[in-house]
Structure formats: structure tokens, C-alpha cells
N, C-alpha and C positions, 0 to 999 in steps of 0.2 A: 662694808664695801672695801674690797681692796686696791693700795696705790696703782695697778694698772688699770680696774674698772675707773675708778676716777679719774687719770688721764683720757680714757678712752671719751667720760662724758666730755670733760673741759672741751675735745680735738673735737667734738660734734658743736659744742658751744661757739666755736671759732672758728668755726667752717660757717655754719651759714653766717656769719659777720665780714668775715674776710677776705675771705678765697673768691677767683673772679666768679658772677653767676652765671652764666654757660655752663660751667664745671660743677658748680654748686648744686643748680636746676638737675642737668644730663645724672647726675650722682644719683641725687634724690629721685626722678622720675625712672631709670632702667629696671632699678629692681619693680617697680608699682607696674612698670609696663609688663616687662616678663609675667607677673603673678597675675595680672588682667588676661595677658594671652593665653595663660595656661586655664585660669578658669575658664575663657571661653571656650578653647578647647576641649574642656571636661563637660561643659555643656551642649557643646556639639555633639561631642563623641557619643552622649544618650542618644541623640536624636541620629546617628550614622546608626549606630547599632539596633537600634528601636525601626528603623524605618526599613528593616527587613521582615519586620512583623505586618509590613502595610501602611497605606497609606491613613486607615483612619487611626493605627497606634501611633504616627508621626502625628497626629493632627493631635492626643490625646496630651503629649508632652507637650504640645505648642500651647495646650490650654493652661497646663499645670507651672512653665513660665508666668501665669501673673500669681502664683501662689509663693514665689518668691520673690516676686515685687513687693508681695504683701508683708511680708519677713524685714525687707528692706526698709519700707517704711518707715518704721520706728528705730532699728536696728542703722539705719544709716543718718535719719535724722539727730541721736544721740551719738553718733559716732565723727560726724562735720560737725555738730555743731559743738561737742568737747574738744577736738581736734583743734578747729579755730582758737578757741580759748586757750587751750595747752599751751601752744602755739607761741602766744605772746604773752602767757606768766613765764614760761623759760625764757623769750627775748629778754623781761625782766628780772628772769634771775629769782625767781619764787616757784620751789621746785613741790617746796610740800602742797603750797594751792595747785598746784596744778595734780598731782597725785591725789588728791581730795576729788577732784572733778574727774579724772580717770575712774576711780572707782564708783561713783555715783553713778554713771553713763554705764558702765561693765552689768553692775547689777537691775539698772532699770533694764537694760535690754534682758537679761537674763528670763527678768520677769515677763515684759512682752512676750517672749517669743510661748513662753509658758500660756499663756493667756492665748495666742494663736494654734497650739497644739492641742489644750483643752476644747476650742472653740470648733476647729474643725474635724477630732477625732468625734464629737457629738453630734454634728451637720454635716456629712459627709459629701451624701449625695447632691445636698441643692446647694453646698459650697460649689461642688463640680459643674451644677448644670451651669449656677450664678455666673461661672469665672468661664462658660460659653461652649462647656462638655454639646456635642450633639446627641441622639440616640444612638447613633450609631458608634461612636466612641466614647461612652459613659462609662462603661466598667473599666476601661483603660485607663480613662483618667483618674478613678478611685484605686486601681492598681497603684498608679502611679504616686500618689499623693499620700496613701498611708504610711508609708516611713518615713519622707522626708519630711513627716508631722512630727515625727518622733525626734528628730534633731532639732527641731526648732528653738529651742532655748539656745542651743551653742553657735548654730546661725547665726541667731541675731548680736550673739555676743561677739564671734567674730570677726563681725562690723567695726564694733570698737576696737575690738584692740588691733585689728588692722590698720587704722583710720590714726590711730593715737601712735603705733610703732614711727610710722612715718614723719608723725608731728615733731618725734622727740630725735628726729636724723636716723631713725634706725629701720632706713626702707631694706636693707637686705633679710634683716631677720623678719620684715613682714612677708617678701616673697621665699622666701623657705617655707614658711609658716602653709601660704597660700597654693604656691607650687609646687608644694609636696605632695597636699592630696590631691590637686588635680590629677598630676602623674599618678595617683592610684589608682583616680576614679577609671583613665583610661585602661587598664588592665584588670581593674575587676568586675569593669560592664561586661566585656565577652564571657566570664567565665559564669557569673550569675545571670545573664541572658541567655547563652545558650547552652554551655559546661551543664550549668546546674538547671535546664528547661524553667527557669521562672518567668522569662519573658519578659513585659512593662515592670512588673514589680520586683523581676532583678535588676533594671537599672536602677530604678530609686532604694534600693538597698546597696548597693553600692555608693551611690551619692551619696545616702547618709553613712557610710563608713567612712569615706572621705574625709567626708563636712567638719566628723568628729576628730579625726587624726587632723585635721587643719588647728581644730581649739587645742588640742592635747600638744601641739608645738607651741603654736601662735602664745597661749599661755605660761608656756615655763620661761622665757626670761622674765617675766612680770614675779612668780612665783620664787625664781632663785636669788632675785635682786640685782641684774643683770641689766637692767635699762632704767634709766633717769627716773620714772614713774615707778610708784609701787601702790601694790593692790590690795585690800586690806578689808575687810568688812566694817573695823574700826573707822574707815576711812569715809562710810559711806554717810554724808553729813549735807544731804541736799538743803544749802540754806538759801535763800532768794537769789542772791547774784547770781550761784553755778547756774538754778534753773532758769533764771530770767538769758542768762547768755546759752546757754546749750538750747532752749528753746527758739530764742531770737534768729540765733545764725541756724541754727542747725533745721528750722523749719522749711528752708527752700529747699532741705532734701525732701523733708516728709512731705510737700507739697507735689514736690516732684516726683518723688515715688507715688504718692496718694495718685497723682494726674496719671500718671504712668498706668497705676493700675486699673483705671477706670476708662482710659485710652484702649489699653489691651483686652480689657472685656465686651469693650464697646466693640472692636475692631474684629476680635473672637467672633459675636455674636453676627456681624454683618459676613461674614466673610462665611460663617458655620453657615448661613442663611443660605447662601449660594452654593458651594458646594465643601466635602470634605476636603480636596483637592486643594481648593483656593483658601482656606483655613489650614493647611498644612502646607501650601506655599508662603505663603505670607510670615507662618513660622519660623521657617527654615531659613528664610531671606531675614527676619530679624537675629537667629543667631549666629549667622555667616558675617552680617552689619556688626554683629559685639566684636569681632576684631579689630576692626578700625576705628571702634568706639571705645574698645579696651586701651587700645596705644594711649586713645584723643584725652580720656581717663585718668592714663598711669599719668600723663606728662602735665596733665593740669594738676593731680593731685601731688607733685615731687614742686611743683610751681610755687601751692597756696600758703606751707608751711614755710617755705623759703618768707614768703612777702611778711605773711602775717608776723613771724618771728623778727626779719629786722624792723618793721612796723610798730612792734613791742619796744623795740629796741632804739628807734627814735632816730633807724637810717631810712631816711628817705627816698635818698638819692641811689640808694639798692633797691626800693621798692617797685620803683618808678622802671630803672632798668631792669629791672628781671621781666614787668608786664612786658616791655619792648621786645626782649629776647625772646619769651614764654610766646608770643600774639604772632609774630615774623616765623618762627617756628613750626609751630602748630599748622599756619597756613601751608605752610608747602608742603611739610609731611600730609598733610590730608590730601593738599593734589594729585600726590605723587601714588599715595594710597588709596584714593579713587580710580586713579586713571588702573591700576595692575587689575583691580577686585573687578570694573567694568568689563574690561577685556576678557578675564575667563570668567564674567558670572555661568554662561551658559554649562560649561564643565561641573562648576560647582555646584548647583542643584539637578545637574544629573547623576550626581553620586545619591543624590536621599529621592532620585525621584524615576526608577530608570525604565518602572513601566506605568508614567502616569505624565502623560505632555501637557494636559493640565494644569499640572502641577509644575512642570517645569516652568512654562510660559510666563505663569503672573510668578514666581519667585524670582527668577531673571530680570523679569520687568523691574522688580520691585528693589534688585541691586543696583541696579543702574543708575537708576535715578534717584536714589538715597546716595549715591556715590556722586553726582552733578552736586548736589548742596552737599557736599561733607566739608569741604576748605568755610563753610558758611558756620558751620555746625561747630567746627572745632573752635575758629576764634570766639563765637560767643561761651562757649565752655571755656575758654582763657578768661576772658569778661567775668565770668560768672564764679570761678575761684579765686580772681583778685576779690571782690565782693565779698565773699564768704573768709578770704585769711585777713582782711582788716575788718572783721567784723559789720560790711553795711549789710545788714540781714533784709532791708529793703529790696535793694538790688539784686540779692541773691536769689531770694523768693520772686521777684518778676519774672528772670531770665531763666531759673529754675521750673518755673511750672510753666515757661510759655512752649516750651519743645514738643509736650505732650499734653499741653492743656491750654490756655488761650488763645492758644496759633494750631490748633491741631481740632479739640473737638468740636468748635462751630463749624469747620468744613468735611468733618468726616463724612455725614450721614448724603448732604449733598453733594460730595464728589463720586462716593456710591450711587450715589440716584440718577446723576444722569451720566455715569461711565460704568457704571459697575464694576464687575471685577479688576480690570482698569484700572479703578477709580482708586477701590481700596489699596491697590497697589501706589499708587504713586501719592498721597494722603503726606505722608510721613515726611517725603523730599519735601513737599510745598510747603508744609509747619514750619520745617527746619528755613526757609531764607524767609520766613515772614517773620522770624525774631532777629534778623539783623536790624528791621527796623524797631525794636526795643531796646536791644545792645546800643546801638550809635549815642544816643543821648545821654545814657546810662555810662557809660563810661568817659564820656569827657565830664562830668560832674565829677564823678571818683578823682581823674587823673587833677583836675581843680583842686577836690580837696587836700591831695598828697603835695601840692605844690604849696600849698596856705597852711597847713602844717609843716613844711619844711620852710620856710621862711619865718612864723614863729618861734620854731626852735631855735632859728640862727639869731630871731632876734632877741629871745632870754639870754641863751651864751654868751653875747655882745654885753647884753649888760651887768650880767654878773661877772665878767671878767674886768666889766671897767675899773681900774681904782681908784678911790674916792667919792664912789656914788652913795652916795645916800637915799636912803627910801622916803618918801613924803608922810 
């Protein structure tokens, strides 16, 4: 490693210590936001280009969304829950455990994603129906699904090292990584959509060139020795602790992806029930929702390494305020970012929807009032990354799987039944402010225990600094 790479870590080591956290946070979270915005963008941009094909080829993509929930799953539970960990061995100053857990988490996803590409290049069809394909858009969605089967190893891999660039201060090199391929995918959907007449299966050929150019960045500073962590096969040494901690914390993602994708098949299947229409409005309105989810995302996740790291490092009184900053934050940008998305949803589901009123109707609906509970949404996703960067894997996992699973699937099938289309539209707002009452309790215990840990710390110091104390 050379003396400028080594300054370069020290200045990340002594940035999240020292430098105010507004600055610190804002640092960390722009590049995660931009690389969030631009993936959602690249996921739109399928469903813009796709939805000239019709509205049951837009409904075919809205299905193949829970197919990279499922990718996510494992692939982001290994990647939070190494992340956390990384996190606070570098507050500690223990660079090689933490490069030990980088590469354990790199390869288990590796393996995942292998094991998800095996699993549905051989169940093709009833993976499709399972994740809420209709008849009417079934072959669509097996269009769509076969290549991005074929990236799934580097998907899932993705994840981590996304997840860990950010952990070790190095969020610009994750948004290059991430922002790269977005920006391609946008420019090689038209041309393998309609240039080359592939249709559904030239978006998802695209996505998967993408996906790939995203690992083939994302990878080389790991590979040139360019970031704190190094990648090693040598390295790959899962002994209790890494798994017992990458599982612990990193569960409330897989729970939460796990909910997530049993949310969106549930929700698939109600809505496919009714019409293709209302399964492709409902779609549309949750990928237009990942931009203000993307932002609520990047800036929790530039938040949780901040805490977890001085947390390692046994500042308290930085932990404490960054939640203050991160929580104050988050609320008003989501206001502010409800209130614009409300006002034009109507424009915006008439670009994917423009001869199906249908369609527009419950997609419109279904912005709005995901946009009423978003300020609700975003502080508990502040909640829910303090959790996750000091390690309470309890609280992580509550607040984690209640968005889309305790607070979300007992009321789906009856808010359907007696509103219907409606119903399933507005489902998603009502989950989201029925986890503030999880969050409230949940976080005054944490903010507790960061106060009873910084008063023990003060008071070891006190007494090893005494002179003349003697131990009993």
C-alpha cells in the first residue's frame, strides 16, 4: 500500500471521529442517495420502455420485482449485517477482522445467488406463476426473468460490497460502482427493446449487462488494494463470532426482504385477481415510491456506519447526535418529498399508463397516500439503522419486518375485501404509520442504553486516571 493510499485511510478514520456529523452524515449519505436514485431510475426506466409493449408486459415486470427481492434477501442480509460489524472493528482499529468478515459475506452471497439461479433456471414457469405471473402475462414474465437469473451470483454479491464500501467511508466509490450501470441500463433498454425487437427479454438483458458492469467496478478497489478491506479467498474463515454477528444483525434485512417478498406476491396475486390494470398500477406506483425510498435509504445508510463506527469507538456523545441530526432530517426531507411526488402523481402514471385509466386511477391513488405516511416511514428507517450500526439486532428485526410484515400482512387481504381495488392501493400507507407505534418504545430503550454506556465509560476513565488507586 502506498503512503498516499494510507493517508487517504487514516483521513476516513478521522473523519467519522472528528469532523462535525452533519457534514460527516451529508458526506456519507449523497453518494448512497445519488447510487439509490439512479438504481431506481434504471428500474423505472424497464418499466417506461416495457410499458409500450402494453399494459400486461408492464404488469409482467411488476411481477419479476419480487424476483429481486428474492436476490436481496440473502444478498443484503450478508451485506447489513457485515457492514454493521465492519463498521465497529475499524472504529476499533482491527482492520484485518474486519477484511476476514468482508470476504466471508462476498462469497456466501456469491454462493446464494448461485443457488437462486440454479433454482429458477429449473422452475421456471411456476417460480413465475408463484411470484403472481397471470395467464395473460406469463410468458412475459419468463422473458423477463431469464437473464436476470443469469446475473444473480454478481447481484447478490453486489450487495456487499456496496454495503461494506460505505461501511469503510468509501461511499463515492460505491456510487460510481452502482451509478455507472444504472446509467447504462438507461441507454441499452431502448436499443435491446426496440433497435434489436427483443422486447421484455431485451430489458432484462440489459439489466443484466448492467448488473455486471456494476460488480466489474464495484470490485476493483477490493481487488487493486485500494480500500481498508481486502478480498481474499484465504480470507474466507466463517468461524462463530463473524456468523453469529452477520446473522444477528444482518437478519432484520433478511426478514425484511423475506416479508417484503411474500408482501409483494401476496399483493401480486390480490391485485392480478382483479385486474391486469390494478397489478400493473400498483407496480408502477411502487417503483415511482423507490425514489423517495431511495433518498430515505441512501441517508439512513451514510447515518448507520457514522454511529456504529464511533459506537466501536466508544463516542457516545457522537452517536447520540448523529441519531438527533439523521431523525430531524429525514423527517422534513420526506415532507417535503411527499408533498412534490403528491402533487404530480397524476402526470406520473400517465407516462406508463396512457391508454389504460385503470390503470392510472389506483397508481395515483396508491402515490398519495404512500406519500401521507412517508415523514412516518422515514424516521422509523432512522430508528431502524441506529439498531442495525450498534449492533441491537432485536430491534432491527422488529422494525425491519414490520413495514412489510406485522403491520402490513394481517390487513392486506381485509382491506381488499372490503375496498378492493381501493383497498390494495392504499394497504401499504396504513402498514407504514402502524410501525410508529413499534418505533416509539423501541428507540427510547436504545437512546437509554447509549446514555448507561456513556456514563460507564466516563466512569472507567475517572478511575483509571485516578492516582493512587489501588484495586481491591
Amino acid at each position: 500500500m502506498t503512503e498516499a493510499e494510507q493517508k487517504r485511510q487514516e483521513y476516513r478514520k478521522s473523519m467519522m471521529l472528528t469532523e462535525p456529523l452533519p457534514k460527516v452524515i451529508t458526506k456519507m449519505a449523497a453518494p448512497s442517495i445519488i447510487s439509490f436514485l439512479i438504481t431506481s431510475i434504471y428500474n423505472l426506466a424497464d418499466t417506461f420502455f416495457v410499458s409500450s409493449l402494453g399494459t400486461n408486459a408492464t404488469a409482467a415486470v411488476s411481477v419479476n420485482a419480487s424476483l429481486d427481492q428474492i436476490l436481496m434477501m440473502a444478498g443484503s442480509m450478508l451485506a447489513v449485517g457485515a457492514a454493521s460489524y465492519i463498521s465497529r472493528l475499524l472504529g476499533a482499529r482491527k482492520e484485518e477482522r474486519a477484511s476476514q468478515v468482508f470476504s466471508v459475506a462476498f462469497f456466501s452471497a456469491m454462493a446464494f445467488g448461485l443457488v437462486v439461479l440454479l433454482g429458477g433456471v429449473s422452475f421456471m414457469r411456476p417460480m413465475v406463476r408463484l411470484l403472481g405471473a397471470t395467464d395473460t402475462c406469463e410468458q412475459y414474465a419468463i422473458d423477463y426473468a431469464t437473464y436476470v437469473l443469469l446475473i444473480a451470483p454478481f447481484m447478490a454479491a453486489n450487495f456487499v460490497m456496496n454495503q461494506c464500501l460505505r461501511a469503510e467511508g468509501s461511499a463515492m466509490l460505491s456510487m460510481i460502482g452502482m451509478g455507472f450501470g444504472g446509467i447504462l441500463n438507461c441507454f441499452l433498454d431502448p436499443i435491446f427493446i426496440f433497435t434489436l425487437d427483443m422486447g421484455v427479454a431485451g430489458a432484462s438483458i440489459a439489466t443484466a449487462i448492467s448488473k455486471f458492469v456494476s460488480f466489474a467496478i464495484l470490485i476493483f478497489p477490493y481487488l487493486t488494494r485500494r480500500s481498508l478491506l481486502r478480498l481474499s479467498p484465504r480470507l474466507f474463515k466463517p468461524d462463530g463470532a463473524i456468523v453469529g454477528q452477520i446473522v444477528s444483525v444482518g437478519s432484520s434485512s433478511l426478514f425484511r426482504n423475506g416479508l417484503a417478498v411474500i408482501s409483494a406476491i401476496v399483493l401480486n396475486r390480490i391485485a392480478g385477481g382483479i385486474s391486469d390494470s390494478v397489478l400493473a398500477g400498483i407496480g408502477v406506483s411502487t417503483k415511482v415510491m423507490m425514489f423517495p425510498f431511495g433518498v430515505i435509504l441512501g441517508f439512513g445508510t451514510g447515518f448507520q456506519p457514522v454511529a456504529g463506527f464511533n459506537w466501536g469507538a466508544k463516542r457516545f456523545d457522537r452517536v447520540e447526535e448523529s441519531y438527533r441530526f439523521a431523525a430531524r432530517t429525514a423527517i422534513l426531507g420526506a415532507a417535503a418529498m411527499g408533498l412534490l411526488l403528491a402533487v404530480f402523481a397524476n402526470p406520473l402514471i400517465a407516462l406508463f399508463a396512457k391508454a389504460d385509466p385503470e390503470m392510472r386511477a389506483i397508481g395515483a391513488l396508491s402515490i398519495r397516500l404512500q406519500c401521507l405516511a412517508l415523514p412516518a416511514h422515514s424516521w422509523v428507517a432512522v430508528v431502524n439503522m441506529l439498531c442495525a450500526g450498534l449492533g441491537r439486532a432485536g430491534g432491527a428485526v422488529l422494525l425491519s419486518t414490520a413495514r412489510q410484515g406485522t403491520c402490513f400482512l394481517p390487513i392486506v387481504y381485509p382491506m381488499a375485501l372490503l375496498w378492493g381495488a381501493n383497498g390494495v392501493a392504499s394497504v401499504q400507507a396504513v402498514a407504514d404509520l402502524l410501525t410508529i407505534a413499534l418505533a416509539l418504545p423501541l428507540v427510547r430503550r436504545v437512546k437509554a442504553g447509549i446514555r448507561q454506556a456513556a456514563a460507564e465509560e466516563a466512569a472507567r476513565k475517572t478511575i483509571s486516571s485516578s492516582p493512587g488507586e489501588v484495586a481491591p
